[in-house]
C-alpha positions in Angstrom: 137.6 20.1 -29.4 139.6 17.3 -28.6 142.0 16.7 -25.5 145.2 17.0 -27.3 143.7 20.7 -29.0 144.2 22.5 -25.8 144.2 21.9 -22.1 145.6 22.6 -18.8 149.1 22.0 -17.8 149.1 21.5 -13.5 149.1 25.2 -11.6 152.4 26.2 -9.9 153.0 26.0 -6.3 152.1 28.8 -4.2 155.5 30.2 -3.7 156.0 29.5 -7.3 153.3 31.7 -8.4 154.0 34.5 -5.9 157.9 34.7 -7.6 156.3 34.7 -10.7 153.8 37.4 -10.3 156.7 39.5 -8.4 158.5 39.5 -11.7 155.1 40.2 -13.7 155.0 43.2 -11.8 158.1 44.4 -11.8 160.0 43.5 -14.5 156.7 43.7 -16.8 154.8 46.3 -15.7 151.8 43.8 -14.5 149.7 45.8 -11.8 146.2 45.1 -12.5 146.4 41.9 -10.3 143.1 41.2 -8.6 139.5 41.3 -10.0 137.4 41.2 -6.6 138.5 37.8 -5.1 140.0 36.6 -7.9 143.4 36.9 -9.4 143.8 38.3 -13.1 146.5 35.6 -14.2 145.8 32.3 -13.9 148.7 30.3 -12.5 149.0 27.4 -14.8 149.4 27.5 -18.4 147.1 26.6 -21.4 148.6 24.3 -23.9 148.0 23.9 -27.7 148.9 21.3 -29.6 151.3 22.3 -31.9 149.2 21.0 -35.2 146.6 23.3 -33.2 148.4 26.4 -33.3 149.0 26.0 -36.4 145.8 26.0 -37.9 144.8 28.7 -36.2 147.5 31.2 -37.0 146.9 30.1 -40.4 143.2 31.1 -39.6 144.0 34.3 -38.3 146.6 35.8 -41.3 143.7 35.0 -43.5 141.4 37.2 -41.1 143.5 39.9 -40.7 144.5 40.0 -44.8 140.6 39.6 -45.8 139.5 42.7 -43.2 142.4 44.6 -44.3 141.0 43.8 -47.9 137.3 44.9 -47.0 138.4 48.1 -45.7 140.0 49.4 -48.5 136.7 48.8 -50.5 134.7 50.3 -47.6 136.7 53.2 -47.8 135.5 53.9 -51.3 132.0 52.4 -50.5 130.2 55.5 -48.7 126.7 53.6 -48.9 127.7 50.5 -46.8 129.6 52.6 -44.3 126.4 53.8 -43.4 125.6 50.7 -42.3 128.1 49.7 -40.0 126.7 51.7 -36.8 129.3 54.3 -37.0 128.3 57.3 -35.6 127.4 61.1 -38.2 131.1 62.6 -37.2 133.0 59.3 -38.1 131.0 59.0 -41.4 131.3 62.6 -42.3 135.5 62.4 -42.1 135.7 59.2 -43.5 133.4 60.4 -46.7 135.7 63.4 -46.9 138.0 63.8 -50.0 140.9 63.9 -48.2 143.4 61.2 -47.9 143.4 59.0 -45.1 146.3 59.7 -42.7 149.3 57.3 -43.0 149.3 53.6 -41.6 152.0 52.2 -39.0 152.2 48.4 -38.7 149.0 47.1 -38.7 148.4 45.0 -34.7 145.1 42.6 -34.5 144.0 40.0 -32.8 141.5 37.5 -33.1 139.7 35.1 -30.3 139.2 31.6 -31.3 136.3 29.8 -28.6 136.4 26.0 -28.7 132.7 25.0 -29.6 131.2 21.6 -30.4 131.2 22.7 -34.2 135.0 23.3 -33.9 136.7 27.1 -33.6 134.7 30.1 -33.9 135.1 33.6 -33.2 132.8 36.7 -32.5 134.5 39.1 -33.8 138.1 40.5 -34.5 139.9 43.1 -32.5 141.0 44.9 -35.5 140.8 49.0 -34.2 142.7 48.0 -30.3 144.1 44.6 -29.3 145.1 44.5 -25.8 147.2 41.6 -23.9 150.5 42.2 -25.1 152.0 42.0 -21.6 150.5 38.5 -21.1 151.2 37.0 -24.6 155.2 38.3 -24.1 156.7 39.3 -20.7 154.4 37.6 -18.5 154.5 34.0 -21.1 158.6 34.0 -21.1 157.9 33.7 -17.2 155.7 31.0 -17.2 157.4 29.3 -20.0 160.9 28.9 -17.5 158.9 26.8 -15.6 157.1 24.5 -18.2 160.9 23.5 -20.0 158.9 21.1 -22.2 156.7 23.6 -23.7 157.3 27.0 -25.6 155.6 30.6 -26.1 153.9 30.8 -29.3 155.6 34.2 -29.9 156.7 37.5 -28.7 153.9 40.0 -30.0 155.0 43.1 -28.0 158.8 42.2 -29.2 157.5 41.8 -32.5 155.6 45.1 -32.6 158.0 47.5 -31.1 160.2 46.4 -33.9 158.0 47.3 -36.4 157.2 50.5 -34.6 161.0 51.0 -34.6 161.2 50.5 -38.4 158.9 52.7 -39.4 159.5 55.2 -37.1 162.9 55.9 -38.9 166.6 56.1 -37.5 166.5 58.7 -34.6 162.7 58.8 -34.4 159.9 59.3 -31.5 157.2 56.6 -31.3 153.8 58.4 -29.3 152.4 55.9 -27.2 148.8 57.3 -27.0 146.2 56.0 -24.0 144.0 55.8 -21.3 145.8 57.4 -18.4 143.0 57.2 -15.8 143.0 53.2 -16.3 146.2 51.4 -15.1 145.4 48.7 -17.3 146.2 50.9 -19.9 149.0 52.9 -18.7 150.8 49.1 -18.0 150.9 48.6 -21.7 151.8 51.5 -22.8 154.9 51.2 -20.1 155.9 47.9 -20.8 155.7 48.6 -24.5 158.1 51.7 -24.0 160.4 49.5 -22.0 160.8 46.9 -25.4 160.9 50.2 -28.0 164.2 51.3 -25.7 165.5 47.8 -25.8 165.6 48.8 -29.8 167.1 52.6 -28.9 163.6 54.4 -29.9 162.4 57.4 -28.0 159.0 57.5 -27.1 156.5 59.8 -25.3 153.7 58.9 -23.3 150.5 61.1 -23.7 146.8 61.1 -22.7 144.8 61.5 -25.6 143.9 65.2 -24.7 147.9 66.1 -25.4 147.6 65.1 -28.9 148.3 68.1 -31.7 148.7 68.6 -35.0 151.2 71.1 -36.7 150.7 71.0 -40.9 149.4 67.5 -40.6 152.3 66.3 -38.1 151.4 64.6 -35.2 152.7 66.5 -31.4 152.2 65.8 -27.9 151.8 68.7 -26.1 153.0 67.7 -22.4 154.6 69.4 -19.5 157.8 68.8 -21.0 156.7 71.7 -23.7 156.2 70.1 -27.5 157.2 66.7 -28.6 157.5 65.6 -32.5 156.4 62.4 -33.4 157.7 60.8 -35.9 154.5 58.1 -35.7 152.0 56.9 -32.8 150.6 53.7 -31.5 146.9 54.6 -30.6 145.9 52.5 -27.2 141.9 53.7 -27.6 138.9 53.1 -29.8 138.6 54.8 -32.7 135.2 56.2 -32.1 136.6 57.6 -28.8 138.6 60.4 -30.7 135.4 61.9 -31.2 135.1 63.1 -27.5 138.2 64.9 -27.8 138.1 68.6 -27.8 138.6 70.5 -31.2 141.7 71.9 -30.3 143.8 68.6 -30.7 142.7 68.1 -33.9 142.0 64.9 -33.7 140.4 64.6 -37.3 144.0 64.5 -38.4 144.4 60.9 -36.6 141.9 59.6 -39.0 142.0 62.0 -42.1 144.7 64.4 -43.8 147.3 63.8 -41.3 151.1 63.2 -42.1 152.2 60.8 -39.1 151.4 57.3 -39.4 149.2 56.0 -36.8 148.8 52.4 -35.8 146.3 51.4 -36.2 144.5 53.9 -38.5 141.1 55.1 -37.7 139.8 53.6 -41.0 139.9 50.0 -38.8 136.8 50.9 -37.4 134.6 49.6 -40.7 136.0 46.2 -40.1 136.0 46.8 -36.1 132.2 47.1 -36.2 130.2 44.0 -35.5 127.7 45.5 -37.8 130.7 45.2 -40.8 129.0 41.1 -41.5 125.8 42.9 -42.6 127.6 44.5 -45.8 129.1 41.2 -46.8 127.1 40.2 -50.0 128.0 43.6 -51.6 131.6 43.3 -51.4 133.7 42.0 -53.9 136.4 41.0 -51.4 136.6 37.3 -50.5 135.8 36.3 -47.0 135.4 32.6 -47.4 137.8 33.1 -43.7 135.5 35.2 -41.8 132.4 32.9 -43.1 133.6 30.2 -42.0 134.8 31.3 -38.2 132.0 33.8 -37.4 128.4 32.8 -36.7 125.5 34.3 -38.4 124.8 37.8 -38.1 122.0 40.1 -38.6 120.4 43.5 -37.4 118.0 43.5 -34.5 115.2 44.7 -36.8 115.8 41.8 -39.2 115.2 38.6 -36.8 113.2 37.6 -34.0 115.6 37.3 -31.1 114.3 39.0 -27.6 114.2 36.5 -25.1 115.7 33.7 -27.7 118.3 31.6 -26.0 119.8 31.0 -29.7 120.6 34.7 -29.9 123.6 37.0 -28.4 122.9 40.9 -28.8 125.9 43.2 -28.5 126.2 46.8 -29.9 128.1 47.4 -33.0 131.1 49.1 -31.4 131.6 47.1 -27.8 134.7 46.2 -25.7 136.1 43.9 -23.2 132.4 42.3 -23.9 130.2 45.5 -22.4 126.5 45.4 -22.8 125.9 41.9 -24.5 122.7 40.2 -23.8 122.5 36.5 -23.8 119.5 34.8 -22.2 120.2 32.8 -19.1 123.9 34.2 -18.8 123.7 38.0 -18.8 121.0 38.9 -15.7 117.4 39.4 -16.8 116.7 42.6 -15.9 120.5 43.6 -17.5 119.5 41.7 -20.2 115.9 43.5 -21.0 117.9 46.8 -20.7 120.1 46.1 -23.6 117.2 44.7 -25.7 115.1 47.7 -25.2 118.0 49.7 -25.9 118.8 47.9 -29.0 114.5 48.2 -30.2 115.3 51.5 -29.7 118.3 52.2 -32.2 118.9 48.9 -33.9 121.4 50.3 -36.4 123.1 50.4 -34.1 123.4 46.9 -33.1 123.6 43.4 -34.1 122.1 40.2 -33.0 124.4 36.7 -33.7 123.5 33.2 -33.7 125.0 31.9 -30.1 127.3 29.0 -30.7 127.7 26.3 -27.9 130.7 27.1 -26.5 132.9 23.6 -25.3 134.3 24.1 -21.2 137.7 22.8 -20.8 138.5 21.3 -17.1 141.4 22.9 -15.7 142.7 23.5 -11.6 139.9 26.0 -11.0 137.4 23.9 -12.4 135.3 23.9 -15.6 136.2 27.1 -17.5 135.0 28.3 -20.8 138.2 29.2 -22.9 139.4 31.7 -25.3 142.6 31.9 -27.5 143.8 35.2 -28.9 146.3 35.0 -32.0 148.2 38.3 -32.9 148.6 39.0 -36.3 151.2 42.0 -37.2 151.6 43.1 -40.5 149.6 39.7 -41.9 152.1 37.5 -39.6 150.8 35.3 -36.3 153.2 36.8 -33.7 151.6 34.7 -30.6 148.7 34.5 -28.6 147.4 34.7 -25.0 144.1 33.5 -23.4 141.5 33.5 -21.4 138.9 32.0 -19.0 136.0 32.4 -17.7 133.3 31.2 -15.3 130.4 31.7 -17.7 130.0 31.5 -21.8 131.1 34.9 -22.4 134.6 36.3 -22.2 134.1 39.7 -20.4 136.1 42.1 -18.0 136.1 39.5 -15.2 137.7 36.9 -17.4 140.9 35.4 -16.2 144.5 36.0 -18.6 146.0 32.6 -19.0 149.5 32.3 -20.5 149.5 30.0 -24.0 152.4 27.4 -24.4 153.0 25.3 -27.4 154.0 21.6 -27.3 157.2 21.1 -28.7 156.2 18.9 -31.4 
């Protein structure tokens, strides 16, 4: 990484900071403020070269087009899905012969860490990408301060207008989530905000209220029944499984007749287990072998208590339950080791790059840079930083600005 890749622009004043994050919460839903002492947004920008941006966009189209590519073969490939770490239920609907239910736009996003071997990633956020407040309402706020710099996109504008277009004239968009975590529920209101800039109706629901009538998607809320005409799904793929039978919620991955973005089927390329399967596709993924490190199954190298490898479980977020010696604490650390002994199918174990700290007004942070990709088109990024090398729940947003050249 060199100094003109990315860096620090200077932080705002005080006062400066304080207007800002008024507006963040206000005008863009921003509540989740604080983690412990610590503020969630970091009050200076990162800046990418524009050269830098560049490339990886570039980088992440080709991501997002190869996994989309692998997934239709996985669909058909029954004997690699069961290698991905999926759990029986997911396997058994995705096995079914029943078509899959419909696609909506299709929203990724993939991290790029500055190493001392150049970019790399760890995975891509292909089921659930989060950070759309950040990258869009809370980057056009920075950006009126930085004149000489400008946001790499507007990824939430960007997808509620492909929501809008495939919704149809007159149509409802479900915005599907969380409730109990505000984190979630901010999206999900933000995002309804930019789909009523556009005219669209939408309905917020908890993923309990979800229903299907002959393969239509509802939400069943105190309002009485709502038709949806498609749904934006703000949750995991796998979690549908801990719904109760009466939603239906099969019908969000198989046989149903609203699209869903993103489908359930992006939970073979989701999987960090979906490098193992690699060498038996026929799809090319000279992109992903050349960004992500090398990857294996716990019960195919010797990594406990190796420095060189990073554990993680095949379906992880927000970067839960990784081990990494001499980061993650010990006795945390020989938890997650014995619990991947245990069941390392599902697991994976990945050669740890050496990730590059950038100096900024906090001090030395280790960086990340997320690049949306909607529909197989960069749409912006956002970023983040952290105290340690690995980019986890108590990880600092940082706005991205692009130079102007």
């Amino acid at each position: 990484m060199t100094p003109n890749e990315i860096r620090c622009s200077e932080a705002l004043s005080r006062d400066a900071f304080k207007s800002l994050m008024r507006r963040a919460i206000f005008d863009c839903f921003k509540w989740h403020i604080q983690h412990g002492d610590e503020a969630v947004l970091c009050p200076f920008p990162l800046v990418l070269d524009a050269n830098t941006w560049r490339r990886l966009a570039a980088a992440a189209e080709n991501l997002a087009h190869e996994a989309l590519q692998a997934e239709q073969e996985l669909l058909i490939r029954q004997d690699l899905q069961a290698r991905l770490g999926l759990s029986r239920g997911l396997l058994k609907l995705l096995s079914m012969a029943v078509a899959p239910t419909p696609s909506g736009p299709r929203f990724s996003r993939f991290d790029f860490h500055p190493t001392d071997a150049g970019f790399q990633i760890t995975e891509g956020n292909i089921d659930v990408a989060g950070g759309i407040i950040e990258s869009s309402g809370v980057t056009a706020l920075m950006a009126n301060s930085f004149p000489k710099l400008r946001p790499a996109g507007d990824p939430a504008g960007a997808l509620a207008t492909a929501l809008c277009r495939c919704s149809g004239p007159g149509g409802r968009v479900g915005l599907m989530h969380l409730t109990q975590y505000t984190e979630d529920r901010q999206i999900m209101l933000y995002l309804a905000r930019r789909l009523a800039e556009r005219g669209v109706a939408t309905c917020l629901f908890d993923q309990t209220q979800l229903r299907f009538r002959k393969g239509h998607a509802e939400a069943h809320v105190h309002a009485g029944r709502v038709a949806l005409d498609m749904v934006y799904r703000f949750l995991p793929a796998e979690w549908l499984e801990r719904l109760p039978a009466a939603t239906r919620w099969m019908r969000a991955i198989v046989g149903g007749r609203t699209p869903f973005t993103n489908p359930g089927s992006a939970v073979l390329t989701q999987s960090k287990r979906f490098p193992l399967v690699w060498h038996e596709l026929t799809t090319s993924l000279d992109t992903w072998r050349s960004f992500l490190p090398e990857t294996r199954s716990p019960d195919d190298a010797t990594w406990e208590g190796d420095e060189e490898w990073v554990i993680k479980p095949a379906l992880g977020h927000e970067g839960d339950r990784i081990g990494i010696v001499g980061v993650t604490h010990p006795e945390r650390y020989d938890e997650i080791a014995r619990e991947a002994s245990r069941s390392p199918q599902r697991w994976v174990v990945q050669r740890r790059f050496s990730a590059t700290p950038l100096p900024t007004p906090l001090g030395l942070r280790y960086p990340s840079i997320g690049v949306f990709v909607l529909d197989g088109q960069a749409v912006g990024a956002y970023g983040r930083l952290a105290r340690q090398p690995l980019i986890n729940d108590s990880a600092q947003d940082a706005v991205v600005l692009l130079t102007r050249s």
